[in-house]
N, C-alpha and C positions, 0 to 999 in steps of 0.2 A: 504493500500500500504506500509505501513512504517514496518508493522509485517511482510508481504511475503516478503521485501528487509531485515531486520532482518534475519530472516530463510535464507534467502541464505547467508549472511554473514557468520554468525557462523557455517554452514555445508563446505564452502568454507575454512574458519580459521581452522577447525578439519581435514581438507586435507579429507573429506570424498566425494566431488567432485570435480575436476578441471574444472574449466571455461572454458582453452583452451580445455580439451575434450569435454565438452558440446557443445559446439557451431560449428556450420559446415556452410560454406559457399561453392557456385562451381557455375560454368558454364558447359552447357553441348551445343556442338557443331554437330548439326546433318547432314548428306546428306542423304534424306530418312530415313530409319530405322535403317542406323549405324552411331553410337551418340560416341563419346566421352568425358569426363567429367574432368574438372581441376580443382583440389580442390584449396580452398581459394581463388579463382579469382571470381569477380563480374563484370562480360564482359558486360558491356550493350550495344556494338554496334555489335558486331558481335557474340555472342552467342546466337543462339537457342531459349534458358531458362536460365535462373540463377536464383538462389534463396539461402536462407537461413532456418539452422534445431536446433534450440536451443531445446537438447536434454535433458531439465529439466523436467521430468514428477515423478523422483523421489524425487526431490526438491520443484517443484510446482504442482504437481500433474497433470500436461499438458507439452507434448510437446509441441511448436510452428514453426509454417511452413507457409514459404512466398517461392509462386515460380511466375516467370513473364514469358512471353513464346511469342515470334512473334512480340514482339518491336523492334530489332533490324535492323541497316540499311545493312544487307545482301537482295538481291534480291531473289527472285525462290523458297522460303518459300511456301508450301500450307498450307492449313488450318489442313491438316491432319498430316502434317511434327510438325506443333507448338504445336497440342495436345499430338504425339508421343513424341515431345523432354519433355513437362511436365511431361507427364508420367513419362519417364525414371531417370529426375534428382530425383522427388520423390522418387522411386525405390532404387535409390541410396543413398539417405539421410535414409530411415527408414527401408531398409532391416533386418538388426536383428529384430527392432519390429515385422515387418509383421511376421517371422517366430516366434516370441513371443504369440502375439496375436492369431496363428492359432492353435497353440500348446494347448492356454488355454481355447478357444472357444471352439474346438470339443468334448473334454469331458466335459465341462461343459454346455454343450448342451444334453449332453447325448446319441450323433451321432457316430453307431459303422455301421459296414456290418450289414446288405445288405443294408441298408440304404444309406450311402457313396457311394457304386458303383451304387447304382438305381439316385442319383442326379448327379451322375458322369455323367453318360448316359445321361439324362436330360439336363442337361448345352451343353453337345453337341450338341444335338438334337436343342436344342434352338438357340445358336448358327449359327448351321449350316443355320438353316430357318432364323434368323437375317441377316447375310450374305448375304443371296438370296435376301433378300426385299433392301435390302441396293443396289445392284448392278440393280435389276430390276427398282428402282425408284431412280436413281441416282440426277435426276434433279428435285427432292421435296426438300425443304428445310427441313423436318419433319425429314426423313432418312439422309439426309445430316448432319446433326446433331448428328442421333444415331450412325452414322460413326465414328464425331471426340470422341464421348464419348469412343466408341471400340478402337480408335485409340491411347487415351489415357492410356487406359488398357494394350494394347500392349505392350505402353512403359513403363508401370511403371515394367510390367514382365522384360520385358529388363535390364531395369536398375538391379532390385532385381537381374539378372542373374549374371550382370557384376560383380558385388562384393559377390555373396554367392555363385559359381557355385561349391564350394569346401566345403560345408557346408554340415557335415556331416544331415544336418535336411532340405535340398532346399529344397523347396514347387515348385509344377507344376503350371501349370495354373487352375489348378481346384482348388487349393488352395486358389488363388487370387479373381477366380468367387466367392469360396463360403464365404470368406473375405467380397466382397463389395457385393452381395446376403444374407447373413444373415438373415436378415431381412423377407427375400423371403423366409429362406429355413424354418421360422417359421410354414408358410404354405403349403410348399412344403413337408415336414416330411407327413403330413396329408394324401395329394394328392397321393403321392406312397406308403403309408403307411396305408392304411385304417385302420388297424387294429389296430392301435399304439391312433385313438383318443378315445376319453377318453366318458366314458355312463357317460355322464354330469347328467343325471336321475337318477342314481343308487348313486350318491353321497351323503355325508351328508353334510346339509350349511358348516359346518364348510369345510370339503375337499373341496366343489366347490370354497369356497371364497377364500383357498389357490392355487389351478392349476386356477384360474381367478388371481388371484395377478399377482403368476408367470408367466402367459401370457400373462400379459398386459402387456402394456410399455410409463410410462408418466405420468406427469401433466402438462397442462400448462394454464396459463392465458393471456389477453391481458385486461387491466385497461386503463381507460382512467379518466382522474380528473374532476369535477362536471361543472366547466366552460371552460373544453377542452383545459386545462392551460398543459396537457404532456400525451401523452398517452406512457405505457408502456407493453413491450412484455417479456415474460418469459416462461421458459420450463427446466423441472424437468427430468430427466433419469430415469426411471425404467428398470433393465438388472440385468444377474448375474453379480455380481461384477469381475470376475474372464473377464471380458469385459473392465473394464479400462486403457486399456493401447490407453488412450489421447492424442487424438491429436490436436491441434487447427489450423487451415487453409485459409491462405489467398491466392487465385487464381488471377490472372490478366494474359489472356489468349489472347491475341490480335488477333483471328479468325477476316480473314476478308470475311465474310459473311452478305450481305444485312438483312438475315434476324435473326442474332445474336444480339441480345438487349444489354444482359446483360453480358458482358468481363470481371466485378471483381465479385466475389462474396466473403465471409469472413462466416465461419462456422464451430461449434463443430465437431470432427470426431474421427479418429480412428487409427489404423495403419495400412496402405494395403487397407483402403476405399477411394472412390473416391468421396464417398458420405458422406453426416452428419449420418444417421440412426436413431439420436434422434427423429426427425427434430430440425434444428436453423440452418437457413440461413441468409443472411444479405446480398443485391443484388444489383447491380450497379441499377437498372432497379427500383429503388424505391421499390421493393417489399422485405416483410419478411413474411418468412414461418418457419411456426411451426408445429408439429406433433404429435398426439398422437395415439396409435393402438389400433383397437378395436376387439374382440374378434368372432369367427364366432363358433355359437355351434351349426347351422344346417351340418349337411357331409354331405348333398346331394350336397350341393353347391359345393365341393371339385371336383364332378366331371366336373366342367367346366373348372378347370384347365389345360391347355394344352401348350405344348412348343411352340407352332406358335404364340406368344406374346413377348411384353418386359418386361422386369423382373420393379419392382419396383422404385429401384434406378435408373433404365437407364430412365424411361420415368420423373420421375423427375431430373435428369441433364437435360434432354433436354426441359423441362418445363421453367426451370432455365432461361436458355440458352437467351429462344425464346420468352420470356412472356412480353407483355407492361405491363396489367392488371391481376386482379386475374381471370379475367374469365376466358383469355385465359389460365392462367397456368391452368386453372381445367380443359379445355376443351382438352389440349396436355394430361394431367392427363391421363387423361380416353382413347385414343384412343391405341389399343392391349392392351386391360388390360391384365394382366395375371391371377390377382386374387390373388395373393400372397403379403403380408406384406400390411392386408387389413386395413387400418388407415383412421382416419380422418385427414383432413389436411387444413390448416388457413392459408388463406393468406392476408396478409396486405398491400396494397396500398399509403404508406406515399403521395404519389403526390394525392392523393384522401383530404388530412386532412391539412386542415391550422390553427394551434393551435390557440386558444381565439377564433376563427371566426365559425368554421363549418366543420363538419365530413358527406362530401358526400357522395351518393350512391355511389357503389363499392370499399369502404374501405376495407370493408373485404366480402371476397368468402371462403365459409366452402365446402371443396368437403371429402365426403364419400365414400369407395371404397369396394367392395365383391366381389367373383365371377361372373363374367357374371354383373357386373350393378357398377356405379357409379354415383351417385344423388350430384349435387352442386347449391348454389344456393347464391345470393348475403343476408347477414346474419348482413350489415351495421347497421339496425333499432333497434337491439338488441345491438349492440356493445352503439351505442349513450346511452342506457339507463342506462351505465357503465362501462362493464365489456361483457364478451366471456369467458368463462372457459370450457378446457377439462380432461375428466379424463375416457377415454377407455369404454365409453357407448355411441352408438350414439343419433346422433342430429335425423334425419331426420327419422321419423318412418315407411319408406321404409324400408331404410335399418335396423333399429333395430327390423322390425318383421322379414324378411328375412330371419338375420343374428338369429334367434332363440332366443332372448332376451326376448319373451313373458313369453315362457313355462318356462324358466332361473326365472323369477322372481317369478313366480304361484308356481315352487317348493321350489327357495331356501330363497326368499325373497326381499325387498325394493332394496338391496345394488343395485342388474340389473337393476335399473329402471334410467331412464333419471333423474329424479327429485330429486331422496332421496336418489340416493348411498350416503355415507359417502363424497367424497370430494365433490359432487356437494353442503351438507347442511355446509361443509365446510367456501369453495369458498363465498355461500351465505352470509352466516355470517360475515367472516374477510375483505369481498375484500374490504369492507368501509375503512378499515384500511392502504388502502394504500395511500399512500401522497407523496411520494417519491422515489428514488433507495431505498433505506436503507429496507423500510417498506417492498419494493415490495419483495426481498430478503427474507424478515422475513418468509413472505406468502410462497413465494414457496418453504424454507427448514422447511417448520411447521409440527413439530410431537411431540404432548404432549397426546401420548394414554393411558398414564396411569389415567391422569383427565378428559379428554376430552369425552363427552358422544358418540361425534357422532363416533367417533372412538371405541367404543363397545368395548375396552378393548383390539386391534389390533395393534401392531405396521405396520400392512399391512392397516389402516386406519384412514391415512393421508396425506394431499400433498406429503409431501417424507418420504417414505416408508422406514423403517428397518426388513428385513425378517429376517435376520439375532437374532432377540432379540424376535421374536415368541415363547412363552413359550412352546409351544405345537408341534413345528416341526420347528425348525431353520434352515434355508437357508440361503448361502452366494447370498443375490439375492434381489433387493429393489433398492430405488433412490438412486443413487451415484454420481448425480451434480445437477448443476443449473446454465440456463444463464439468465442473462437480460439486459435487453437497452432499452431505450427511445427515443424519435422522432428523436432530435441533434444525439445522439450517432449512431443511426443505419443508418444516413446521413453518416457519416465518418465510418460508415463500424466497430464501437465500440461497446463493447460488455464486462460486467464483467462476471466473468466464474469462478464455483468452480468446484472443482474435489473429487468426497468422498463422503462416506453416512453423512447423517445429523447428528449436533450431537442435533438437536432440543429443547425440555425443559428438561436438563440435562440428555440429553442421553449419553450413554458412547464412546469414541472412537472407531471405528472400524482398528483394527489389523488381519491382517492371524496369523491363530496359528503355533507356534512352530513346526519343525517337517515335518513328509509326510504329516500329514494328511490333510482334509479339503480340497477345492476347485483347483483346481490348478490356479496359478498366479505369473507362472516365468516373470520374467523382471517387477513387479508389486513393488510400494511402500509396505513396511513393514506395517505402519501405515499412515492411512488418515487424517492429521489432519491441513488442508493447507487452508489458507485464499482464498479468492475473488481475482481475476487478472482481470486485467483491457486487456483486449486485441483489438489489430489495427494492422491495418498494418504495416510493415517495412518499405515496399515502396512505399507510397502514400497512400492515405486513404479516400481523395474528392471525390464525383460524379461527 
């Protein structure tokens, strides 16, 4: 803490940021769908939403954002009015990012025509049949939910409108779908694309281990200590880096809905997302989720894909939202799957775990997701015996024969296998090593491939990943954070959080190079080279 308060001093002292720009406060006042917004005012009795946007991600390598919505003592508020006015004030705080962010995602995605206009189509199409179930089943709590999520979205377009409608670069709303779809559109390039995926067969280990790196995304672990004395949660980013523009997100959402659990939740995100994508959530509802994505090399599976579902990120908001337990959020999981942004996903039940004493059943629910099928199952018995590690191979040998992970390993080798990839003998090995924040930290930005056997001489094998220093094909594309928190911490909604590829056992800094060239990453720090932040809420932080 005393180095990241350091670093902003002397970047503040050199006049190379102003405080008073960085920081944005406002109220946004709504009737229905037309909201207006006053900056520097923190209205808590009669505005809408307020919140605040500490625009430091060049500073600390994360923005920060707290917004509050449906606390106040005006009357005639609906549920869909308090999601619409969040939206919009967000909209309004991180408009440039959003058209940041989209600028540097599309080509660093590699998404040009016909592509673009075939997912154009598609988000409508989905849309439109969203719509329809949302109004056909008004009085389900399930679609009442996928309501305020859309209703959300609405505003945050709104908002982005009010302040950039002059913006030689506005983004539409297909902009913003494919912002908080990302994730989705991993899968979705496949599904209208047939021809775009990749003869996983025809590769040499070395090629498949690079398009497997590049399409995975994640480490994470969940440690618990040998007498139950703190269990800790962490999760590592795998993405192109040209993806950084951080956001960190505190929500307190005051829906009043019988069947809304969870009103705060506190998690890593992005700009323009309404979702984390890493995963790392932190939930009023006792629960934390974490995420990692696992890879689908059968295409037949692709074809179950179809727009009469919810996309990823939407049925996890609403998972969020509505979950006591981990079962339930597995079991909201899975209902319209789409198939898209097919992850494994860990949820943790702190109300399940009383430290020193006993780690109950239903601590943790591991749900796995593919086309057409989603297998979850309570995975507590394993956690008790230490440790829960993911690293983009699945658990459940459903879905990892399914998902083509057999024929993956008979060609290319060990790495596709549950047991022997590189981080599972990793994980294996170091998790003993954990004792503390400090330690756990260590773990999850550990990359020492040039000694390290199980890393086979890979900077793409290790907990966090540097593609970028690949001797043989360098890509701006690898782990570029890490969060973690423990039992107290993830009670108050706290969380330390880095932003940046690792710099591991004397790896070098990572900088964009001089110049056009290389990845694109306008509105992006120069150099990554920013400590641990301690991140909570601004306003309140209790369960």
């Amino acid at each position: 803490m005393a180095l990241k308060f350091f670093l902003v001093v002397c970047l503040l002292l050199n006049g190379i940021v102003s405080a008073d720009k960085l920081f944005h406060s406002g109220s946004v006042y709504c009737e229905k769908v037309s909201c207006k917004f006053k900056e520097s005012v923190l209205d808590k009795e009669k505005a809408t939403a307020y919140g605040t946007f500490n625009d430091t991600l060049l500073v600390t390598g994360w923005g920060i954002l707290d917004i509050v919505a449906g606390t106040s003592l005006q009357h005639g508020q609906t549920n869909t009015d308090i999601m619409f006015a969040a939206g919009f004030i967000e909209g309004v705080f991180t408009a440039k990012q959003m058209e940041y962010n989209y600028a540097n995602l599309v080509p660093a995605m590699g998404i040009g025509n016909p592509l673009l206009e075939k997912l154009r189509t598609w988000f409508v199409e989905q849309q439109n049949w969203t719509n329809m179930m949302i109004k056909k089943h008004s009085e389900d709590p399930f679609w009442r939910h996928v309501s305020y999520v859309n209703a959300q979205l609405d505003g945050l377009f709104a908002g982005y409108k009010s302040v950039q409608k002059n913006s030689t670069n506005a983004l539409d709303m297909f902009a913003l779908k494919f912002l908080n779809g990302v994730g989705d559109v991993i899968d979705l390039r496949y599904a209208l694309s047939p021809s775009s995926f990749p003869d996983w067969m025809s590769l040499t280990r070395e090629q498949a281990q690079h398009k497997f790196y590049t399409s995975g995304h994640c480490s994470a672990l969940i440690k618990v200590l040998p007498a139950y004395e703190n269990i800790f949660m962490s999760h590592s980013s795998w993405f192109a880096y040209s993806a950084t523009d951080r956001i960190y997100k505190h929500y307190f959402f005051n829906v009043k809905d019988e069947a809304t659990v969870a009103k705060k939740m506190s998690f890593s995100s992005y700009a323009g997302y309404l979702e984390s994508l890493d995963d790392f959530y932190l939930m009023e509802s006792g629960l934390v989720m974490l995420q990692t994505t696992n890879n689908v090399f059968n295409k037949k599976l692709y074809n179950r894909v179809k727009p009469q579902s919810l996309l990823a990120w939407q049925r996890v908001r609403v998972a969020n939202m509505m979950s006591h337990t981990g079962k339930d959020w597995t079991t909201i999981l899975a209902s319209f799957n789409s198939g898209t942004y097919n992850n494994q996903y860990m949820v943790i039940d702190l109300k399940q775990i009383k430290l020193g004493t006993v780690i109950a059943d239903n601590a943790l629910w591991v749900a796995e997701q593919i086309p057409g099928l989603v297998v979850a199952d309570d995975l507590t018995p394993i956690l008790r015996a230490g440790y829960f590690a993911s690293y983009n191979v699945p658990f459940f040998e459903e879905i990892y024969n399914m998902s083509g992970y057999p024929d993956m390993a008979k060609k290319h080798g060990s790495d596709f296998t549950y047991q022997l990839a590189p981080r599972a003998k990793i994980f294996r090995r170091d998790q003993a090593k954990v004792k503390d924040l400090a330690t756990m930290k260590a773990i999850m930005r550990y990359n020492d491939y040039k000694n390290d056997p199980y890393s086979e001489g890979s900077p793409w094998g290790a907990i966090c990943s540097r593609g970028d220093l690949d001797p043989t094909d360098p890509v701006d594309d690898g782990c570029y954070d890490t969060k973690v928190t423990d039992y107290d911490m993830a009670k108050q909604f706290q969380a330390d959080a880095i932003s940046g590829p690792t710099l591991g056992t004397n790896l070098p800094v990572f900088a964009w190079p001089k110049g056009p060239s290389g990845s694109p990453h306008k509105g992006l720090p120069d150099i990554y080279n920013f400590p641990f932040m301690r991140m909570q809420p601004r306003f309140g932080g209790n369960k």
